[in-house]
C-alpha positions in Angstrom: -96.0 -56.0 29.2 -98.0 -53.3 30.7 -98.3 -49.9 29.6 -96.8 -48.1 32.7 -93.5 -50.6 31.4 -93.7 -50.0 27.6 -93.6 -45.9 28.4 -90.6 -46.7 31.1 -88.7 -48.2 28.4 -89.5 -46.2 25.6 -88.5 -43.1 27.9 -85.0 -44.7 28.3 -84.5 -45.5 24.7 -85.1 -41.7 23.7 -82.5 -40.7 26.8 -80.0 -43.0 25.8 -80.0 -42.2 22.0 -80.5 -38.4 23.0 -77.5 -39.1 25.3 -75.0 -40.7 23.2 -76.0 -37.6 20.1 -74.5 -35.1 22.8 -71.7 -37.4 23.8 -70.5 -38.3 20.3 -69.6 -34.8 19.0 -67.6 -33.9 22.0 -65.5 -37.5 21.6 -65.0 -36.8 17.6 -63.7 -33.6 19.0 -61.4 -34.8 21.4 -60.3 -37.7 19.2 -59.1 -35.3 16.4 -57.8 -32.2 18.0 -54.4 -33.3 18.1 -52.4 -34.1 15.1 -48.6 -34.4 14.7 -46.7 -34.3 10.9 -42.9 -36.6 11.1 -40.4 -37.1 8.8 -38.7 -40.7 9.1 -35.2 -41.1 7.0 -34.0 -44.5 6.1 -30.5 -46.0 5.8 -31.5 -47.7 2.8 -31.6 -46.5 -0.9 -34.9 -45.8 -3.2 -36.5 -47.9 -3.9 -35.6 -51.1 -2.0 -38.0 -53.6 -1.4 -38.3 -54.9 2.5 -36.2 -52.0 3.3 -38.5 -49.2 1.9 -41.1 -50.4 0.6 -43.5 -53.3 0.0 -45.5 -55.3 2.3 -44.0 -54.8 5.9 -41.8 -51.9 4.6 -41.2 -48.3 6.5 -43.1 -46.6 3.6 -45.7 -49.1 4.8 -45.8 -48.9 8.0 -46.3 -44.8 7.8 -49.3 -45.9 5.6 -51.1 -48.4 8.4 -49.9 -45.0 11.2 -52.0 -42.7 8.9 -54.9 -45.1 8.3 -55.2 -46.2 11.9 -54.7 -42.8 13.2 -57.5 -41.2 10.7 -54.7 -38.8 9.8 -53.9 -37.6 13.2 -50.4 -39.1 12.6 -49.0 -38.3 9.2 -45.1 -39.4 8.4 -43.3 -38.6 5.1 -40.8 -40.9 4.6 -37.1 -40.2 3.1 -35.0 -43.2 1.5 -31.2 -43.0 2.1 -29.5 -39.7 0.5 -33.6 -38.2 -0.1 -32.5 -36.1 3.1 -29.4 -37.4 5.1 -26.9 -39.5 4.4 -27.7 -43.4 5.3 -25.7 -43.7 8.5 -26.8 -40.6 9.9 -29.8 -41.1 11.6 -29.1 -42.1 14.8 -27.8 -38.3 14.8 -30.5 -36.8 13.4 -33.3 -38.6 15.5 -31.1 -38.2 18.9 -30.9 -34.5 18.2 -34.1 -33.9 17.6 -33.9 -32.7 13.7 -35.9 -35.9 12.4 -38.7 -37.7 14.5 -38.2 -41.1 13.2 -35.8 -43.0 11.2 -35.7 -46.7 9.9 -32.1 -49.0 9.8 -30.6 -52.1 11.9 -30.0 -51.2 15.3 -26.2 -53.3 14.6 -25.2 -50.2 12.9 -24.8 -48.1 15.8 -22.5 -50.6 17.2 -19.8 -47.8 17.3 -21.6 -45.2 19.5 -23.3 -48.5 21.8 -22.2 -52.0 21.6 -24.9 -53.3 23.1 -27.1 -52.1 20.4 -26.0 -54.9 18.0 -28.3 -57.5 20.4 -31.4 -56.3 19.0 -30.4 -56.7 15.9 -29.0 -60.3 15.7 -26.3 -62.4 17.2 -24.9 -65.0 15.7 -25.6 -68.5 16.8 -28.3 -66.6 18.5 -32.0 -66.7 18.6 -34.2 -67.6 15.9 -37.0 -65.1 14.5 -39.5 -67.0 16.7 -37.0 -66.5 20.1 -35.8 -63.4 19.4 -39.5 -62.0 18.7 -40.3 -64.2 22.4 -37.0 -61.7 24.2 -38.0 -58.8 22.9 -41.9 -58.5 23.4 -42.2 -60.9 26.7 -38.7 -62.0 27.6 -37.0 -58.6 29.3 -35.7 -57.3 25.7 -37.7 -54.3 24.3 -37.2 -53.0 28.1 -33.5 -53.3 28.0 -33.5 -51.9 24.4 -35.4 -48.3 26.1 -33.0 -48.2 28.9 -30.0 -48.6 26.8 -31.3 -45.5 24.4 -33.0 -43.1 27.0 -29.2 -41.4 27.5 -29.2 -40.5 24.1 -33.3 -39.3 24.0 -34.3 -42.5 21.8 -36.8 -44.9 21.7 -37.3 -48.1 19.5 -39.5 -50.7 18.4 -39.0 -53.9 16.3 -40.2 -52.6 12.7 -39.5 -55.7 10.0 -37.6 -58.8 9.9 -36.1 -61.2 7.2 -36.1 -64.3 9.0 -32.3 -66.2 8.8 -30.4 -64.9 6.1 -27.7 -66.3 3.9 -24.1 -66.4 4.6 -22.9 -64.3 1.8 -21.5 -64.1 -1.8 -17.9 -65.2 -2.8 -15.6 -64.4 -5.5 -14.1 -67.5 -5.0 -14.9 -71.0 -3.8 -14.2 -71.2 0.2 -13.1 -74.7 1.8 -11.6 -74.3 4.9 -10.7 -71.7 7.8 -7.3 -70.7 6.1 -9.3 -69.1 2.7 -11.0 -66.5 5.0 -7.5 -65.2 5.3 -7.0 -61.7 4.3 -10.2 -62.3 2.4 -12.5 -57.9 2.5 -15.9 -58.9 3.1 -19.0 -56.6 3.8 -20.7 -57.5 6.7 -21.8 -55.3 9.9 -22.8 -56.6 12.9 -21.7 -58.6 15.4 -20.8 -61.2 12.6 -18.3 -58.8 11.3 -15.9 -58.8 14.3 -16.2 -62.6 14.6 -14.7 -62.7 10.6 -11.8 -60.2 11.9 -10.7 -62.8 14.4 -10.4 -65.3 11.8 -8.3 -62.7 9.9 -11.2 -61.1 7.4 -11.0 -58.0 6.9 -14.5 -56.6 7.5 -16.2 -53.3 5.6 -19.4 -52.0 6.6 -20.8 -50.2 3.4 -24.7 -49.1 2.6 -26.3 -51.7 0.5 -26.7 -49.3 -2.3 -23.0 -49.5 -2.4 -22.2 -53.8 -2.3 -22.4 -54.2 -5.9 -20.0 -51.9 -7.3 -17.3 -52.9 -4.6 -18.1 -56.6 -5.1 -17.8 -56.3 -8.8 -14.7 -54.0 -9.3 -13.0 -56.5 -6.2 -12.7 -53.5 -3.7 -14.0 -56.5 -1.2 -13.7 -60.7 -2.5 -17.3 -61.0 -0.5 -20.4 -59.9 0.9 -23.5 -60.5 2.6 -26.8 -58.9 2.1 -30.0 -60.4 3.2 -31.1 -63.3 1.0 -32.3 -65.0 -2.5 -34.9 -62.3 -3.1 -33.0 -58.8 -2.2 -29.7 -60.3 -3.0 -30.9 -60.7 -6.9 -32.3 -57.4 -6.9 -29.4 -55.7 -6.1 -27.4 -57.9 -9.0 -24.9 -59.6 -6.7 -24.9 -62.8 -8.3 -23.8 -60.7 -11.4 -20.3 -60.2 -9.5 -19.6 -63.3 -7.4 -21.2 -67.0 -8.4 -20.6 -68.6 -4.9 -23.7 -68.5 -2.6 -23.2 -69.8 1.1 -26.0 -70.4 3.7 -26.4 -71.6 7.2 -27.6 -68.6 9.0 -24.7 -68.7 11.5 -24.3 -65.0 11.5 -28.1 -63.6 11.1 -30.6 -66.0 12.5 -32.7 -63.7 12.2 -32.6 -60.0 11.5 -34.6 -57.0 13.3 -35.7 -53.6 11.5 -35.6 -50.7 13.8 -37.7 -48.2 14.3 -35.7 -45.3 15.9 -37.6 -42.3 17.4 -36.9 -39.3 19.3 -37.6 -39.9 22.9 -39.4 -36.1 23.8 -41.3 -36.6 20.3 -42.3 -39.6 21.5 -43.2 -38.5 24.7 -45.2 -35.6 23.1 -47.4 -38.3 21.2 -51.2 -39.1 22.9 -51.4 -42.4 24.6 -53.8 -43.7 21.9 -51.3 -42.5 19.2 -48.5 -43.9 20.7 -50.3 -47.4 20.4 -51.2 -47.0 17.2 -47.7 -46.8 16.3 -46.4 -50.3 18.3 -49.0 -52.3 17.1 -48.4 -50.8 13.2 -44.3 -51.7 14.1 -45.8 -55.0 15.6 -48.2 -55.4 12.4 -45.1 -54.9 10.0 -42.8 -57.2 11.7 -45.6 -60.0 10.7 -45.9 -58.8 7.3 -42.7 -58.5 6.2 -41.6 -61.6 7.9 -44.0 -63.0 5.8 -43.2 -61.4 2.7 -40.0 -62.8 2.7 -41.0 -66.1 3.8 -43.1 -65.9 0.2 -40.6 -64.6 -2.1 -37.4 -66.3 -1.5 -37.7 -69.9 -2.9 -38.2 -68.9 -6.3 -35.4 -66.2 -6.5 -33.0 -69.2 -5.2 -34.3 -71.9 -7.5 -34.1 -69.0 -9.9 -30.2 -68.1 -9.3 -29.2 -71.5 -9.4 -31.2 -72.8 -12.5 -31.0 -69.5 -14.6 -27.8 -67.6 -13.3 -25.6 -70.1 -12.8 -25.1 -69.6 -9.2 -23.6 -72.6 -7.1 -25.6 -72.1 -3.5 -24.3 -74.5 -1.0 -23.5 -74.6 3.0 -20.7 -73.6 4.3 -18.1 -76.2 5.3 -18.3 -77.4 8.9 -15.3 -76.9 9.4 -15.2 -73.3 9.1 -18.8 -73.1 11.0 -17.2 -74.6 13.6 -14.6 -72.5 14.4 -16.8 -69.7 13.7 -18.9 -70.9 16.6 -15.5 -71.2 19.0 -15.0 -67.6 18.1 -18.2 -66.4 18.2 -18.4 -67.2 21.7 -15.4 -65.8 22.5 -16.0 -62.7 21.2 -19.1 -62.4 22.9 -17.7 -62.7 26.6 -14.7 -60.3 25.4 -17.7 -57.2 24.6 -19.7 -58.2 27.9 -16.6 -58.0 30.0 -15.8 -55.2 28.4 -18.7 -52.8 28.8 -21.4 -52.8 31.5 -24.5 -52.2 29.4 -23.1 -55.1 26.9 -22.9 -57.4 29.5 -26.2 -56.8 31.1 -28.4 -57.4 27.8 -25.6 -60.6 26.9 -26.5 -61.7 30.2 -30.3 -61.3 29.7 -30.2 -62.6 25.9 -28.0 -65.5 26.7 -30.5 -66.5 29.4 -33.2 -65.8 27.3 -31.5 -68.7 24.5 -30.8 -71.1 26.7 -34.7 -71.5 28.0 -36.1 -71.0 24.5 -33.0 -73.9 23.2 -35.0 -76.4 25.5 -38.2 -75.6 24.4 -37.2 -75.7 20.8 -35.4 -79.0 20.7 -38.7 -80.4 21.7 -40.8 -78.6 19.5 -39.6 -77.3 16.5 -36.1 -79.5 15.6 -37.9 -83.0 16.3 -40.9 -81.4 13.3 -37.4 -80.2 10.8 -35.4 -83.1 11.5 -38.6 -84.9 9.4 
């Protein structure tokens, strides 16, 4: 190398690094100017693992916004009855008065029907499908358009995989014993059970146990092995049901305001899909981990009889599943638009599935 080169590129070296000293302070700057203090409320109590805290949690998920964001994005969370009541947040995030809250998107069903799909649907879609809808099949964008009237936004936040059918007071054999039987369950699920003549209660899971054990309701369903221990329902009913007909899988939402949202910088409003995105996988996860032992636990120690329910009952669960289904989409524009989608949406995913994943868990 000649010295006439050597200089050329030791001149460039010094420019560059004398460059990118200048540059750097004015990007630190930029990066940090801006910072933005939320307050998310939850529909769940204290506490509560999954629900509000843990891996994959809401309180976690404001943890992974603060770290990512170096503090430019700080949220104090709020369990259930820390600031609102549990079922208020829709309210208080539509009106502006809280920036963020945490719940099922299924409980809203009263104020938008259509909101119960992102949630679950009975004989619906499986984690894996309903994850596929959402982020790349159509979903998440129905989801924004069925919220922006009431200034919302929402991301997928958590999910429990399938859950369990629910706890009983009393054994259940056929179609007939659902009659007149008070459950808790919300949902899409829920109206299904009235047309087979249950009598359906949507209470905050703070609230199951007592009910359950003083026989205000004969059953209820929760989530699964691992949350359905901690909140001591085996302690008031000994009949544990599964097949997943009703949850297949079960969505966490992350409600936000739509101007607050709007107000957020285009890296910070990343930051907080791909922490939601992050805390899907780890709570999924967490679950995943923790509910074998509390089942093998409840059955060998607590004398709890888990079991399926009876075909013949899932059966005409299905029938009226179905039918309730295409009574809501007839019923209501935006319903039928995101049935139509989601419906779609199974179907494909159904024939991928039966040649992937049921051949490998029929082995």
């Amino acid at each position: 190398m000649t010295n006439s080169r050597r200089e050329f590129l030791g001149n460039a070296l010094v420019a560059t690094v004398a460059g990118a000293a200048a540059v750097t302070p004015s990007l630190t700057q930029a990066a940090g100017k801006d910072s933005f203090n939320f307050k998310m409320t939850n529909a769940y109590p204290p506490g509560s693992p999954f629900y509000v805290q843990g891996p994959g949690s809401p309180m976690d998920f404001c943890k992974k916004v603060e770290a990512m964001s170096g503090g430019r994005l700080n949220i104090q969370h709020f369990a259930a009855g820390e600031l609102i009541p549990a079922m208020e947040g829709f309210n208080a995030v539509s009106s502006g008065t809280i920036e963020m809250n945490a719940a099922n998107a299924y409980f809203w069903a009263g104020k938008i029907p259509a909101a119960q799909y992102f949630t679950t649907v009975p004989f619906g879609l499986n984690t894996q499908g309903m994850n596929a809808w959402l982020y790349h099949g159509g979903g998440m964008e129905l989801w924004h358009e069925l919220y922006e009237p009431h200034g919302l936004i929402a991301f997928p936040m958590g999910n429990t995989g399938v859950q369990m059918t629910g706890w009983f007071r009393k054994p259940v054999e056929s179609v007939a014993d659902l009659q007149g039987l008070k459950m808790r369950i919300p949902g899409l699920a829920g109206k299904v059970y009235s047309e087979l003549g249950v009598t359906v209660r949507l209470l905050p899971g703070g609230e199951i146990f007592p009910a359950l054990e003083r026989g205000v309701i004969d059953a209820a369903e929760f989530v699964g092995p691992y949350q359905d221990r901690r909140l001591g329902l085996h302690k008031a009913a000994k009949y544990y049901y599964t097949t997943g007909w009703h949850e297949p899988t079960n969505v966490t939402e992350l409600l936000i305001n739509k101007k607050t949202w709007d107000s957020l910088p285009k890296d910070l409003q990343m930051i907080v899909q791909i922490a939601a995105q992050a805390s899907v996988t780890d709570s999924l996860s967490w679950s995943e981990s923790v509910n074998a032992d509390a089942l093998t636990d409840l059955v060998e120690n607590e004398g709890v009889i888990a079991q399926p329910l009876p075909q013949s009952i899932v059966t005409r669960l299905k029938e009226a599943t179905f039918d309730t289904l295409e009574t809501m989409a007839a019923a209501d524009p935006d319903t039928k638009k995101v049935h139509e989608s989601f419906m779609a949406f199974r179907k494909k995913h159904a024939s991928w599935a039966a040649l992937s994943e049921k051949p490998f868990l029929n082995l």
